[in-house]
C-alpha positions in Angstrom: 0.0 0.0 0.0 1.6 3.5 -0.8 2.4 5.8 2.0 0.1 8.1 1.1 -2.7 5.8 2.1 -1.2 4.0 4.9 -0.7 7.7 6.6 -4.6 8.6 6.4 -5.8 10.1 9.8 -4.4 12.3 12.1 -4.2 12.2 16.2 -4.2 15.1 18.1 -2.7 14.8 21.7 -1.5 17.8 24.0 1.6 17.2 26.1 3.0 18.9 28.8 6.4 20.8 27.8 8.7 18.8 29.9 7.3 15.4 28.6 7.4 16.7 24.9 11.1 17.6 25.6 11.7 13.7 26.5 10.0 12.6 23.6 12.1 14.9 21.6 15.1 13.5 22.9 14.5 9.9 22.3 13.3 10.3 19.1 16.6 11.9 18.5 18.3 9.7 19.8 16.5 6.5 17.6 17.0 8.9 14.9 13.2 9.3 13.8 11.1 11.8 14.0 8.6 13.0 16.5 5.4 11.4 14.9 7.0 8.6 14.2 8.8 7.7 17.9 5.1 8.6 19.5 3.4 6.5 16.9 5.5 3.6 17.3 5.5 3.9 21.1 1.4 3.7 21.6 1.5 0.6 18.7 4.0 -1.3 20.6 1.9 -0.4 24.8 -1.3 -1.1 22.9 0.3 -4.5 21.2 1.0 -5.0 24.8 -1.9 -3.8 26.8 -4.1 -6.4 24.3 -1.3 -9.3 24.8 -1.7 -8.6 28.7 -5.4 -8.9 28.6 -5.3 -11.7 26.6 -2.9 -13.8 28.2 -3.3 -15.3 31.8 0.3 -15.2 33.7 -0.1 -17.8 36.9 2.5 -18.5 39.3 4.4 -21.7 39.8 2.0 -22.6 42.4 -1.2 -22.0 40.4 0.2 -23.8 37.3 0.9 -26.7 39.8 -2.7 -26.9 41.4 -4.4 -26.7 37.8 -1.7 -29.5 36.5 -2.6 -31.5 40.0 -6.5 -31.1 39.3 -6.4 -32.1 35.4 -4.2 -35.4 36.7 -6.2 -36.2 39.8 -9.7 -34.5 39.4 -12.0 -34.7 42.7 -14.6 -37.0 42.4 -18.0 -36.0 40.8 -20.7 -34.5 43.0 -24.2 -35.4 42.9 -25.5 -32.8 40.7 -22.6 -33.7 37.7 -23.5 -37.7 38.2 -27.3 -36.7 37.3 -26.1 -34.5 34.4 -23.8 -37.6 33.3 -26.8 -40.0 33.7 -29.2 -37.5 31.8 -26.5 -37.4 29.3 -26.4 -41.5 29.0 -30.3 -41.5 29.4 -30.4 -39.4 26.2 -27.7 -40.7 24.0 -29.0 -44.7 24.7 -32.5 -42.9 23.4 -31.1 -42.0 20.4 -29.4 -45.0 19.4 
């Protein structure tokens, strides 16, 4: 896609002097412009902001009690034998 077209909209954001005059710097500093070092900056926290809602992080502990559970479930209560034996009742029915 050209860059004409990829470049469409605009965003509008007002900055206090002293953070602007950071910005600057780094920018300088990656050797890219203004627009360019803020644009790539929000992609790359929203990339992460989504990756962070989207991804569970658990500790050792939690991994261990979920592995522990899937290996050795508790046994089935009395309301999840009747849904099994519904289940059964209606499968053998349509057999």
């Amino acid at each position: 896609m050209p860059e004409a077209h990829r470049r469409s909209l605009r965003l509008e954001a007002r900055i206090a002097p002293d953070a602007l005059a950071i910005v600057k710097r780094a920018a300088e500093i990656q050797g890219r412009s203004v627009s360019d070092f803020v644009v790539t900056a929000a992609q790359d926290t929203a990339q992460r902001t989504i990756q962070d809602a989207q991804i569970m992080r658990l500790s050792l502990a939690a991994q261990e009690k979920i592995a522990d559970l899937l290996l050795n479930p508790p046994p089935a209560g009395p309301a999840l034998e009747r849904a099994f034996q519904a289940h059964r009742d209606l499968i053998s029915e349509s057999e």
